[in-house]
N, C-alpha and C positions, 0 to 999 in steps of 0.2 A: 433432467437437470433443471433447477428450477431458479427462476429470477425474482427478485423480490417487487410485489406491485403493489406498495403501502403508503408513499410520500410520491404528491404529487408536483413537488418541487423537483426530483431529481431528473436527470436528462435520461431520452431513450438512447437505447435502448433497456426500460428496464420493464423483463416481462415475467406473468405467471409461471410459464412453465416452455420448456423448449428440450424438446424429444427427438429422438437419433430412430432410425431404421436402417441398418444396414444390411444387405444383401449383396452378398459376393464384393463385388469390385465398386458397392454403389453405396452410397450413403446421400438420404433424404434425412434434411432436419423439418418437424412441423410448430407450428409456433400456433399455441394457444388452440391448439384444435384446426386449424389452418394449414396447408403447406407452403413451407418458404423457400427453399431451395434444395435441388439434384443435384450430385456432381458425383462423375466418373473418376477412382483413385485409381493411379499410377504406380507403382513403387519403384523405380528406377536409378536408386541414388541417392536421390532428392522425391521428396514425394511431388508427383505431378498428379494436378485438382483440375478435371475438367466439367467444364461448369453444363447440364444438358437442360436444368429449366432454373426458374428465377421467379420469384414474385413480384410483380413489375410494380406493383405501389410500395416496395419497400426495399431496393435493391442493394442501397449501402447494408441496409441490417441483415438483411439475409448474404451476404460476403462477409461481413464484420461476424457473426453466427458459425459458419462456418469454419472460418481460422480458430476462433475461438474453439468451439467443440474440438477439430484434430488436433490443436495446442496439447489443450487439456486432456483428453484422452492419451498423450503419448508425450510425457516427458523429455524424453530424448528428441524428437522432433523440432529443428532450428530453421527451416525453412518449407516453405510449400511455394511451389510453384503453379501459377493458375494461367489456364488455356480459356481467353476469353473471348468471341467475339465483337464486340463493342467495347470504345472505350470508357474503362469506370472513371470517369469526371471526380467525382466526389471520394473515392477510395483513394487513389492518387492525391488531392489534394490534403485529404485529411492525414495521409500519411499508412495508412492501413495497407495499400500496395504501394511497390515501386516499380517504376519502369524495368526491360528486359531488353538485352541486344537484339529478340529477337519480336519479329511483330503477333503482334495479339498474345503475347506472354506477358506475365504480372509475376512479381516475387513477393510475399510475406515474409516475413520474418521477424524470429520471434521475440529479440532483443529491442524490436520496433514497435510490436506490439502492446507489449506489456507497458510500453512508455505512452501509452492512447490513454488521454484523461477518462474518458466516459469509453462505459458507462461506471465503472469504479467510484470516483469523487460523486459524493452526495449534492456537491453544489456545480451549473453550469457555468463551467470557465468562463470570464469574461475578457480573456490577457492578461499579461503580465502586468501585474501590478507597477508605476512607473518607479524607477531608479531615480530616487534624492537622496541627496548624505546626508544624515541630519550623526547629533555629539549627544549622548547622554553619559553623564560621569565620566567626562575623558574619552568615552570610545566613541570613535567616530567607526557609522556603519549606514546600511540603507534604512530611511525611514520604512518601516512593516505597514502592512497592509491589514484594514480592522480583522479582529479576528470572525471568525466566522462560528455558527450556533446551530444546534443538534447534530444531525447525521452528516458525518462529513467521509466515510470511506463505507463499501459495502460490497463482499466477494463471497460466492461462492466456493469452498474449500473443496474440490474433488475426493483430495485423500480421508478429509475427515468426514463429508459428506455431512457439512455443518455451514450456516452460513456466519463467515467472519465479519465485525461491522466495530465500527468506530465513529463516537460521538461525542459531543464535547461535554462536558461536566456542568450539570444546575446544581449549585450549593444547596438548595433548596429539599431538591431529591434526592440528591447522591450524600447531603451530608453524613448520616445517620450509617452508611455503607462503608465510606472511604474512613471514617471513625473507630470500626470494628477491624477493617484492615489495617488500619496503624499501627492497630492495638496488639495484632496479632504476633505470639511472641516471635516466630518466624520471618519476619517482616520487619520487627523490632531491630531484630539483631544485625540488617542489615541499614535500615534509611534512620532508626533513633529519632521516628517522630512520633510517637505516642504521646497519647494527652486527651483531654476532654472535647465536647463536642465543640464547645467554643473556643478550642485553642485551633481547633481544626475547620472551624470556622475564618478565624482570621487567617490562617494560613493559608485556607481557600481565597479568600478575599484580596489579599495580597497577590497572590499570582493572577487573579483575573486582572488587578488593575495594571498586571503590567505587560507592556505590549510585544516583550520578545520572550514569552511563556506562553504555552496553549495547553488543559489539559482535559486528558482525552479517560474514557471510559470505555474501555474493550468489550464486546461481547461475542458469545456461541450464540445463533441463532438467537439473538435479543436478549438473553439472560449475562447479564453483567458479571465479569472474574474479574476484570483485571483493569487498575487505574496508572495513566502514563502522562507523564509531563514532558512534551517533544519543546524545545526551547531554537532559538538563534543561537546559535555558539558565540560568534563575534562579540553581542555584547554581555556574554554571560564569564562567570567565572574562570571558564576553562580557558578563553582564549589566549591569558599568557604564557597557557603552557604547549601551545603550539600554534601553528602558521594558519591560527583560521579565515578562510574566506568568507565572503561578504555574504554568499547566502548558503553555510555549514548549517545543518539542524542536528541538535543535540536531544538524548532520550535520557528520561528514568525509567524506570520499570517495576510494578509491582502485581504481582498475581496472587489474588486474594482470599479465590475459593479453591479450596482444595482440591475439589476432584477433576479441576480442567490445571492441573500441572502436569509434568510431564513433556519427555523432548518431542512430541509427536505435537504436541499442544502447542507448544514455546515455536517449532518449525512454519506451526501457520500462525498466529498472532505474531512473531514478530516478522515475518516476509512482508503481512499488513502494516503493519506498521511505517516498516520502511518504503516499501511499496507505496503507501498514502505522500511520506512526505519526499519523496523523489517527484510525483504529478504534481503534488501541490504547489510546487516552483521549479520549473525546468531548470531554472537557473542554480537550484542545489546540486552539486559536483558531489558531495561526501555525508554524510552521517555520521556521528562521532559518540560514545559514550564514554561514561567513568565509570565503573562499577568499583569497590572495594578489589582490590589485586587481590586478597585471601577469598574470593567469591567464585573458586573453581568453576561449580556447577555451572552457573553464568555464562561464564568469562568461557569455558569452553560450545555450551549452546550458541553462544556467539561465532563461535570459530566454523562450528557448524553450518551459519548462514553466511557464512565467506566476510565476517570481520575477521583483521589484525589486528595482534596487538603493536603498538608502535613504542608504547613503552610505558615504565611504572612513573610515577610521580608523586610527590605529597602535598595533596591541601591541609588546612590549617584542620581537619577532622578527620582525615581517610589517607592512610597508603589506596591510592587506585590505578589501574591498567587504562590507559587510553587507549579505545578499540574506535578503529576506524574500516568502514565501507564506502567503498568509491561507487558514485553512480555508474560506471561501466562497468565494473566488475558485475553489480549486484546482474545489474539485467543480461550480462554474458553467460551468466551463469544462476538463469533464474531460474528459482524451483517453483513459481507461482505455479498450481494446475488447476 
């Protein structure tokens, strides 16, 4: 299974390559030609991880390595139990274990996991951005925080054995792309923003100047399908048509090359997606979109990733289904692998 080692901005752990051996009840991960961690598997219920060596210069990663690999190998798997002797300082703190009734036991779990910024987020967390209300057009909501430029999400896909990654949009580069998918009469029928390079210029322009729009550029292993505009709900359009909180992020969605559609496709780009903007502010509780209510196919791939619909509505262009994702639900029943 391989890690991407390209941008020397992003946080470790992000590596070459990190390889499994298992043997009977034993599973060694080696990392980069190295080995990084032994542990004896249990199966008892709960899977119990007992830990028999350790690479002593790198001992969060090779735990954090671990969970990861038995996560992702085994869908169904919600918890793992780890037999440690020494307390993990730093695994506990960071959140990647929790304490255990009983002594030298540790719990993972994977609704806990999956909410660990890194090594996912392209950028290293610095906190929470601080909380001030700031009024634009009437709505009062939290001033945002600048947005953030190039790679800002990057995972490994299991199922598709692709890597999924998200970046932000250069006018510059992407114009000439998100032009052609505008254009595209498929595309057309649904967003009605076709037009020339510099109508899609300004339209680029305009969302970058505004500061509760971010939009993103999807890729398969670096090749670009699909462009998303993830927004603040509060002060966007939608928020009078339901009870949005302070920090709801809203999606559009457009996939652009043909041969990466598909539900199998739509399951891991949009898990990414939501996945990106649940780390990107802990303090986001839900996800929200609108799609055209006539947008079956959609509106049901959604249903698939455990959105509701909460109900139809009209804006001044679109009959649309407001489909909502709670940050609990998503990660109780998360199908990241």
């Amino acid at each position: 299974m391989s890690f991407d080692p390209a941008s020397q901005t992003l946080s470790s752990p992000r590596w070459r390559s990190l390889d499994a051996v298992e043997n009977g009840c034993h599973l060694s991960l080696v990392l980069e030609g190295k080995p990084l961690i032994r542990v004896r598997l249990v199966q008892s219920g709960s899977l119990d991880v007992h830990l028999e060596d350790i690479a002593r210069d790198r001992p969060h990663e090779a735990l954090w390595a671990a969970c990861y690999w038995l996560f992702s190998r085994d869908p169904a798997c919600q918890q793992l139990i780890w037999h440690l002797d020494s307390l993990p300082v730093e695994a506990l703190r960071s959140g990647l274990l929790l304490t255990h009734m009983q002594a030298g036991v540790y719990r993972c779990e994977r609704t806990q996991f999956w909410q660990l910024p890194q090594p996912w987020l392209g950028q290293a967390m610095g906190g929470v951005y601080p909380q001030q209300m700031h009024i634009t057009d009437g709505k009062r909501h939290p001033r945002r925080a600048p947005k953030p430029r190039g790679e800002v999400y990057r995972r490994f896909d299991v199922r598709l054995g692709a890597w999924v990654s998200l970046r932000t949009l250069e006018i510059d580069s992407d114009l000439e792309r998100f032009n052609r998918w505008q254009n595209n009469p498929r595309v057309l029928n649904f967003w009605q923003e076709g037009g020339s390079l510099e109508q899609h210029r300004e339209y680029l322009n305009k969302l970058q100047a505004d500061p509760h729009s971010l939009t993103l550029i999807g890729s398969f292993d670096d090749q670009p399908f699909a462009y998303f505009e993830a927004y603040w709900a509060k002060e966007d359009r939608i928020a009078p048509f339901y009870p949005a909180d302070d920090y709801d992020r809203g999606i559009h969605m457009l996939v652009g090359e043909e041969q990466h559609r598909g539900p199998h496709k739509v399951a891991s780009w949009l898990s990414a997606l939501v996945h990106y903007l649940f780390l990107d502010d802990p303090r986001t509780q839900r996800v929200v979109a609108e799609p055209r209510a006539d947008n079956s196919k959609m509106i049901g791939y959604m249903h698939d990733q455990c959105f509701h619909c909460e109900k139809e509505f009209d804006f001044p262009h679109k009959r649309a289904a407001l489909m909502i994702l709670g940050r609990e639900r998503f990660f109780e029943r998360c199908r990241l692998a």
